[in-house]
Backbone bond lengths (Angstrom), bond angles and torsions (degrees), N, CA, C in turn:
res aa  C-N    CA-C-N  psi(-1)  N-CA   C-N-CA  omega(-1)  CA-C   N-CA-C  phi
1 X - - - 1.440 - - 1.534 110.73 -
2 X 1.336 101.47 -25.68 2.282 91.70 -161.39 1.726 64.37 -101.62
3 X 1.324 158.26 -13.68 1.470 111.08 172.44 1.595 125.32 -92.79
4 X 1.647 108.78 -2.16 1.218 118.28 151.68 1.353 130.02 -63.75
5 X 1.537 108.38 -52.15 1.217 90.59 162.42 1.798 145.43 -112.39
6 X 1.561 94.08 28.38 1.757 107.26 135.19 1.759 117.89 -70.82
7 X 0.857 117.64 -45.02 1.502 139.44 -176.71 1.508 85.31 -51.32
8 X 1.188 137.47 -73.22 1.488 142.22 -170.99 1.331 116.84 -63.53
9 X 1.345 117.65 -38.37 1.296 133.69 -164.80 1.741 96.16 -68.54
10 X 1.369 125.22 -63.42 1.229 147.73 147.58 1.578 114.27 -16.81
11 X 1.598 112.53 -77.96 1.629 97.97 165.18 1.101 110.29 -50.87
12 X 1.111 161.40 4.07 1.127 130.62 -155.61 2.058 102.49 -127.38
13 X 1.299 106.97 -6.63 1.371 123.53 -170.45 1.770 80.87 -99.48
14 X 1.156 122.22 -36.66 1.538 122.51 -155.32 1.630 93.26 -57.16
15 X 1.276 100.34 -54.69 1.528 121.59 -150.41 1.674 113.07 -76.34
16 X 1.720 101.74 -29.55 1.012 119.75 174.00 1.905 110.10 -58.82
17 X 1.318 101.67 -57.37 1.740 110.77 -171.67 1.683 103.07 -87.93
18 X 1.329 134.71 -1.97 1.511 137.10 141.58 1.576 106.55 -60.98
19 X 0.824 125.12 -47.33 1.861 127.51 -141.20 1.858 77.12 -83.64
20 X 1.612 121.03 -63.64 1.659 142.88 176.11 1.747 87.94 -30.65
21 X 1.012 118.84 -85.43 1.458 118.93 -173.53 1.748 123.48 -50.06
22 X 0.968 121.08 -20.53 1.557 145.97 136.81 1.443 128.43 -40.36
23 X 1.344 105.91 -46.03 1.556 112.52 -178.31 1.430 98.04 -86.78
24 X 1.353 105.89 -38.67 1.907 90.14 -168.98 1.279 118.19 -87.98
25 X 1.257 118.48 -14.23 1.544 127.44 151.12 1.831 133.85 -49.32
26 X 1.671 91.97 -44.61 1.637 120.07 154.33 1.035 120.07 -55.34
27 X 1.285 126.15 -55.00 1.507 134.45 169.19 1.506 117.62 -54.68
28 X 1.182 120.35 -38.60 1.229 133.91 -160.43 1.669 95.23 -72.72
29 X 1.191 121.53 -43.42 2.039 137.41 -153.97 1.677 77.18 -102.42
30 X 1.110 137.67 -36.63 1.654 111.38 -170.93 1.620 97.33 -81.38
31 X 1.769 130.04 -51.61 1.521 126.78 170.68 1.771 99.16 -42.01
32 X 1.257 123.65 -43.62 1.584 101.88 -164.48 2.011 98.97 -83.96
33 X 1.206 125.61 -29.52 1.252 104.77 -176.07 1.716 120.74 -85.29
34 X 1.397 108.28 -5.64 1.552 123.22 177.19 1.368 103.01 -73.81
35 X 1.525 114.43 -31.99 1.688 105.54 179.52 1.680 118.36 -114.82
36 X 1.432 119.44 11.37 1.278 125.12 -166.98 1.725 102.28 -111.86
37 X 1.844 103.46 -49.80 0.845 120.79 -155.39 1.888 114.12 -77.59
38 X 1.028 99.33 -42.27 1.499 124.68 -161.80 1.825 99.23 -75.89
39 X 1.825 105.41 87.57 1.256 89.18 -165.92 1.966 108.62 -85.89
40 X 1.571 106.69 -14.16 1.389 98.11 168.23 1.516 129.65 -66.71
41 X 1.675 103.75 -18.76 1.713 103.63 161.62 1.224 131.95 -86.32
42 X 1.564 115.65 6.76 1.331 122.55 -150.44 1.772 82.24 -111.58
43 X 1.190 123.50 -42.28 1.493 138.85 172.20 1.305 113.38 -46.47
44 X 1.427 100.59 -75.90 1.655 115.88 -164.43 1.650 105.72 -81.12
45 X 0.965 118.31 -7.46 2.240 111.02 -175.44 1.315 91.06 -134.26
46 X 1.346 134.10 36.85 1.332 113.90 173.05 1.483 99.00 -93.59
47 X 1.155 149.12 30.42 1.460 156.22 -155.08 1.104 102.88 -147.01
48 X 1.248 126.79 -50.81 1.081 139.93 -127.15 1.314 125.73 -136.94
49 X 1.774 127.97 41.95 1.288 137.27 -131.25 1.397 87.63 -88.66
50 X 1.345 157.69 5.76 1.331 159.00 -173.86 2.348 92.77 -84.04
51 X 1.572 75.53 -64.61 1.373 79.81 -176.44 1.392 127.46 -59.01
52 X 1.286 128.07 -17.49 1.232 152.94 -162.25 1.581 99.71 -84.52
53 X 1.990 115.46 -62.87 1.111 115.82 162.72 1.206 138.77 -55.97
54 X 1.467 123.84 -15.07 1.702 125.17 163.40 1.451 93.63 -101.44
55 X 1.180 136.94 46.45 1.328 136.81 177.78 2.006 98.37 -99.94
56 X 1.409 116.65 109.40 1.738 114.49 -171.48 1.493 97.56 -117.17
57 X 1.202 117.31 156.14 1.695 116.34 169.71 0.951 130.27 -60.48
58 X 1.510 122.11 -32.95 1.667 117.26 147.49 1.898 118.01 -38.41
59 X 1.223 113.16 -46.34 1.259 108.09 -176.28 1.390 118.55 -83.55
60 X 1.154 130.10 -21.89 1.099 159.85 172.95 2.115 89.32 -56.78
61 X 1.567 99.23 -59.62 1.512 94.43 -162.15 1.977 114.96 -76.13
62 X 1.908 87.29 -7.13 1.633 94.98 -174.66 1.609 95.40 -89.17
63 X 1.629 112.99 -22.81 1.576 75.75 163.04 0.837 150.99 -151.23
64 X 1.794 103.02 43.16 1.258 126.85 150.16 1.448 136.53 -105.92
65 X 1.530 99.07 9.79 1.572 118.29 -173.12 1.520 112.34 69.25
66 X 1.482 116.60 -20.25 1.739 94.74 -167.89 1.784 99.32 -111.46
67 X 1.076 102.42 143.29 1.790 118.69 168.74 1.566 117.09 -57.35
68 X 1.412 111.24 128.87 0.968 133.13 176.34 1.982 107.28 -53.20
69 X 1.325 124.69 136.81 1.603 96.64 173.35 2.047 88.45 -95.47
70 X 1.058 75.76 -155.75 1.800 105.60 -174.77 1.816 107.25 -46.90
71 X 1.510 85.46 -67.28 1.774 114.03 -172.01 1.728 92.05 -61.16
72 X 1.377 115.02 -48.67 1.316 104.21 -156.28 1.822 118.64 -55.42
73 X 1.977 78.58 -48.86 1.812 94.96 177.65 1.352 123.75 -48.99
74 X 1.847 107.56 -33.23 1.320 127.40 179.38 1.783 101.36 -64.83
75 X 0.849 101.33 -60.28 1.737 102.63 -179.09 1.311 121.52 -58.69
76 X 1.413 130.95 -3.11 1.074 148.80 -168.31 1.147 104.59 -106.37
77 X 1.434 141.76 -56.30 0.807 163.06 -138.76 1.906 83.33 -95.52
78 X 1.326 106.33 -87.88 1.600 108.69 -176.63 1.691 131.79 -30.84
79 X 1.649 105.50 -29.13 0.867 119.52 174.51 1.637 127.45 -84.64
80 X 1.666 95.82 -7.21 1.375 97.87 173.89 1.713 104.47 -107.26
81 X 1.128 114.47 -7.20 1.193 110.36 -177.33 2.340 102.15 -97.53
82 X 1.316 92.53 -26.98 1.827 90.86 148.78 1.831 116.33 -48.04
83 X 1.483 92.84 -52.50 1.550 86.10 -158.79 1.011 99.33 -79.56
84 X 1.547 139.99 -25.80 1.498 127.00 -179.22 1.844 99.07 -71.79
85 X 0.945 123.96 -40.11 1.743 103.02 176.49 1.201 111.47 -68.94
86 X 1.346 149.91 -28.09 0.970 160.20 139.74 1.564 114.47 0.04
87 X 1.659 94.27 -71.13 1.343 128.56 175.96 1.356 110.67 -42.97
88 X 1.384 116.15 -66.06 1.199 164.07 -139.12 1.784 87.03 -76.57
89 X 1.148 124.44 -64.51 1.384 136.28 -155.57 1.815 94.15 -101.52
90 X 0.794 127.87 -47.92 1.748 112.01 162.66 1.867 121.04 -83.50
91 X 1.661 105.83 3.85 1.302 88.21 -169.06 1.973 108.81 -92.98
92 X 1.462 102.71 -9.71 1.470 114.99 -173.70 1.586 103.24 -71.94
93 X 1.228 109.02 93.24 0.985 109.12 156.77 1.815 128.63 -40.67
94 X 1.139 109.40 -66.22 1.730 112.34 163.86 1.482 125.45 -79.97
95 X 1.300 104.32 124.73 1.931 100.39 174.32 1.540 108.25 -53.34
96 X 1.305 111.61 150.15 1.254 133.50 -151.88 1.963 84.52 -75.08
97 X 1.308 116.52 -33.41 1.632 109.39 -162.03 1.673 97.15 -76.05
98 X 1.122 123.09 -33.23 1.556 129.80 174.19 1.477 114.21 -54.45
99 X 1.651 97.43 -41.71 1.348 87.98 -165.54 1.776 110.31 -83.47
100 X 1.337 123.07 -0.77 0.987 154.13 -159.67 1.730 97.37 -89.76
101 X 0.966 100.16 -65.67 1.844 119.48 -177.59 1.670 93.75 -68.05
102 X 1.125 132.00 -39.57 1.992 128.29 176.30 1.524 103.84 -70.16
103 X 1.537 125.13 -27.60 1.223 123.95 -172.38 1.686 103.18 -74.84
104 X 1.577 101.80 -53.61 1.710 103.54 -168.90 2.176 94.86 -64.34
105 X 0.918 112.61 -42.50 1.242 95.61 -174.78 1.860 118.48 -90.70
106 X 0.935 122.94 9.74 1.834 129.07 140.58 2.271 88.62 104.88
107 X 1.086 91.48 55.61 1.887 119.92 -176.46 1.059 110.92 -108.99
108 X 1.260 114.06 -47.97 1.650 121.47 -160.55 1.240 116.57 -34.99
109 X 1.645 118.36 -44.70 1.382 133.27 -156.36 1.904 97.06 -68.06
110 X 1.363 116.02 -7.50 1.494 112.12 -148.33 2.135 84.75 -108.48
111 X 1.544 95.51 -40.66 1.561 91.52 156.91 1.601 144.59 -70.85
112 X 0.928 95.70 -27.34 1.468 120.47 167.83 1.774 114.01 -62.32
113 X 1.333 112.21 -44.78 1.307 146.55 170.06 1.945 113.91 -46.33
114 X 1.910 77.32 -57.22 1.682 79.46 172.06 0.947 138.47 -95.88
115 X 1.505 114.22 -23.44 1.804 120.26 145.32 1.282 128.22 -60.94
116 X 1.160 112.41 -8.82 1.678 100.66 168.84 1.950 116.60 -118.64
117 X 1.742 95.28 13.82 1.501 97.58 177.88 1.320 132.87 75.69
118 X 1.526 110.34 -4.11 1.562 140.05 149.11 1.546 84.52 106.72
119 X 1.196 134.23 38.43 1.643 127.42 168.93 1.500 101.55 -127.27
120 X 1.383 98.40 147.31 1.666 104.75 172.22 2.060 93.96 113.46
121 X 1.126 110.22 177.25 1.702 121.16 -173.50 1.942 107.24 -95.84
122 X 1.377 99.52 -29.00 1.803 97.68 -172.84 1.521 103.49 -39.73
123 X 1.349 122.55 -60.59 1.595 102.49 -164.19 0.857 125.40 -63.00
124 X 1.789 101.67 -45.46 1.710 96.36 -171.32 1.763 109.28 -72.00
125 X 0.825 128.67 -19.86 1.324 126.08 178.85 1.453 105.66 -71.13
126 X 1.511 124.70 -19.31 1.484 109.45 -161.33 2.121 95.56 -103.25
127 X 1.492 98.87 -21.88 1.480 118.96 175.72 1.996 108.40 -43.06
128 X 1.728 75.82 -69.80 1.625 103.74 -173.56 1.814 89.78 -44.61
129 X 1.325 121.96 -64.83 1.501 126.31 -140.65 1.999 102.89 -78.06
130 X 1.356 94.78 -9.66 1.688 94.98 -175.47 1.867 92.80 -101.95
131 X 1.378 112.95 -27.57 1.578 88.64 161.76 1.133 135.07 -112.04
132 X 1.161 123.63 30.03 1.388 139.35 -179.82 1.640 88.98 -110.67
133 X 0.963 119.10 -77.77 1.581 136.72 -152.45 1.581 118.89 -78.30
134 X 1.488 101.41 -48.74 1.518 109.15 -172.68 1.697 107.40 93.07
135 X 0.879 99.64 -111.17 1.732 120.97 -167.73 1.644 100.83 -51.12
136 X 1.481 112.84 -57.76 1.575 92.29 168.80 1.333 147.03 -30.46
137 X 1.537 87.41 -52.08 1.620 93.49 -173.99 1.774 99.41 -78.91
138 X 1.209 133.43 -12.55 1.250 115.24 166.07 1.933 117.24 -74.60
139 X 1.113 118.40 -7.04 1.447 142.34 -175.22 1.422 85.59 -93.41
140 X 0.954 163.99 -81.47 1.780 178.02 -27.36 1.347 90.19 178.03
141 X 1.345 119.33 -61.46 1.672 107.06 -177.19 1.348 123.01 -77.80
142 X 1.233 127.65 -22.42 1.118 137.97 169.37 2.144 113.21 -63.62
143 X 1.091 82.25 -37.78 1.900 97.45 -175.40 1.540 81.48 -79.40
144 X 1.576 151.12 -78.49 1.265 150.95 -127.18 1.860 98.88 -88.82
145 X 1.719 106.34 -13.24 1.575 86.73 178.60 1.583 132.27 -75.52
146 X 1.246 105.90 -19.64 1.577 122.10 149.25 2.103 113.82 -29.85
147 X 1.146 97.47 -56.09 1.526 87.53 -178.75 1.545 117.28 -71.29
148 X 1.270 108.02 -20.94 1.930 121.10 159.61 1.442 120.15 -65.48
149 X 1.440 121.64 -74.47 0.967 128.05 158.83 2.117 139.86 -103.84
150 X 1.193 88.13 165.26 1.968 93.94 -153.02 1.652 90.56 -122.83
């Protein structure tokens, strides 16, 4: 009995870290055919990677007339979530430990400022709250560095 179910226990780890090595291999051929393959996205969003990322298979089907299948949507999907880490990891202008050290000392608002190109409410809201308040606005940057860094 205990070598049956070692015997099982065992298949069952086998199949587990086969199937693991499977998915990321899968993943790997749907990221390369979502951005290699797809020559009407490679055309029309090569400018324009904003548009590319609210790019959904409904829209996709309004405007090219044909339906996304399964794999395709899947590859679509992966490939935009490539380019947002992508993004994500070259778009921070400041290392996350800098921006960390501007937060404890009442800065943040000036990082915040430059990763987002001085548009949007984070700075000035975190500006206002570190000189009005103090301690808040160091609480404000700490809560808002999440939308900087992942």
């Amino acid at each position: 009995m205990k070598k049956t179910f070692a015997l099982f226990l065992g298949l069952a780890v086998l199949l587990q870290t086969s199937s693991f090595a499977a998915f990321t291999t899968s993943e790997r051929s749907v990221k390369d055919e979502a951005i290699f393959q797809n020559k009407f996205i490679a055309e029309n969003f090569e400018k324009d990677v904003n548009a590319f990322l609210e790019l959904t298979p409904s829209k996709y089907k309004a405007l090219t007339g044909q339906k996304l299948s399964l794999k395709e949507s899947l590859a679509l999907k992966a490939a935009q979530k490539a380019i947002k880490k992508e993004q994500k990891r070259s778009g921070g202008d400041i290392p996350k430990g800098l921006y960390i050290v501007m937060a404890i000392f009442g800065w943040a608002w000036l990082g915040m400022g430059i990763m987002d190109d001085w548009e949007g409410k984070n700075w000035w809201v975190n500006l206002i709250l570190v000189f009005l308040c103090g301690i808040p606005g160091i609480i404000h940057a700490f809560i808002k560095m999440k939308d900087y860094y992942r």
